[in-house]
Structures are given as C-alpha cells and as structure tokens.
C-alpha positions as CSV (number, residue, x, y, z in Angstrom):
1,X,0.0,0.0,0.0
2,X,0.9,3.7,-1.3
3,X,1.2,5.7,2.5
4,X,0.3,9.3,1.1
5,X,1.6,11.4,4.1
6,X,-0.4,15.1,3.7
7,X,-0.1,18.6,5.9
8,X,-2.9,20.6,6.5
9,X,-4.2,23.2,8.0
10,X,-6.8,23.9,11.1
11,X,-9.0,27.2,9.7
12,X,-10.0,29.8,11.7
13,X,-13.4,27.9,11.6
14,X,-12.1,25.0,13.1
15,X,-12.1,23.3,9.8
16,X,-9.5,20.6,8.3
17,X,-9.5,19.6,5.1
18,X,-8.2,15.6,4.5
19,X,-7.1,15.1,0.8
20,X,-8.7,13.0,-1.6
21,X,-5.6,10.6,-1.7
22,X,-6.0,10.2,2.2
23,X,-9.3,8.9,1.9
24,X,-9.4,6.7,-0.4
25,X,-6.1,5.0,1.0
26,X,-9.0,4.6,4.4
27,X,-11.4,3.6,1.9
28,X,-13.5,6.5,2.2
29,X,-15.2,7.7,-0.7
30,X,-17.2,11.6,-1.1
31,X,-20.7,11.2,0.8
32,X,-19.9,8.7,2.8
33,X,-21.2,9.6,7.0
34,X,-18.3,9.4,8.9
35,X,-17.8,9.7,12.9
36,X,-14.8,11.6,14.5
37,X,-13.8,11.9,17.7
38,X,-10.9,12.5,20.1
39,X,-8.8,9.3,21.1
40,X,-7.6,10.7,24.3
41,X,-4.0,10.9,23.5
42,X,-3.7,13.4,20.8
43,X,-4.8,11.3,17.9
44,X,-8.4,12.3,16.0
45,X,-10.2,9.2,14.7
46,X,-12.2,9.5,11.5
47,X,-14.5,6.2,11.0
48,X,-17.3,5.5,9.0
49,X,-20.4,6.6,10.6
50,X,-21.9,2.2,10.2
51,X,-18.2,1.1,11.7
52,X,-18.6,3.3,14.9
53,X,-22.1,2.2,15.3
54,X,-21.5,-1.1,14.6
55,X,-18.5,-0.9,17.5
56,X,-20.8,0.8,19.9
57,X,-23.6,-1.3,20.0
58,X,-20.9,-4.8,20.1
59,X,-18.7,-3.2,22.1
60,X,-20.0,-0.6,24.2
61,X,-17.6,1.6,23.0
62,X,-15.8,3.3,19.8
C-alpha cells in the first residue's frame, strides 16, 4: 500500500481539510457519513459513521 503522508491546515473555523488521496487510501469515498472523535492521546479518529455504530452497539464503545 501507497502511504500518502499530507499537511494541513486547522481554519479559523475549526475546519480541516483531508485530501482525496487520504481517503481513499482509508477507503472513504465523497458522501460517505463518517464519525470523528478524540482518542484521548492526541490522535483524532475518523471512522465510517456504520463502523462506529456497529463498535458501539458490540462493544459498548468506539
């Protein structure tokens, strides 16, 4: 697998945009619902919206 490593930038808004490249290396295509969150250690988590849900309900946690 291709790792495409990519800087951004947080906006003023609080916004981040995550290349295309980046994505579809996670398998995440445009439209998809997706879930992020805070892992606790510095790390955000960006998961598709059924995975975390799936995870949450099995689990009882992401």
């Amino acid at each position: 697998m291709i790792r495409e490593p990519a800087e951004t930038t947080v906006s003023e808004a609080g916004i981040v945009e995550i290349p295309l490249g980046v994505l579809a290396e996670a398998g995440l295509s445009p439209g998809v619902a997706v879930v992020v969150y805070s892992d606790g250690d510095g790390r955000i988590v960006v998961r598709r919206k059924e995975d975390a849900i799936r995870d949450l309900l099995e689990n009882g946690s992401l």
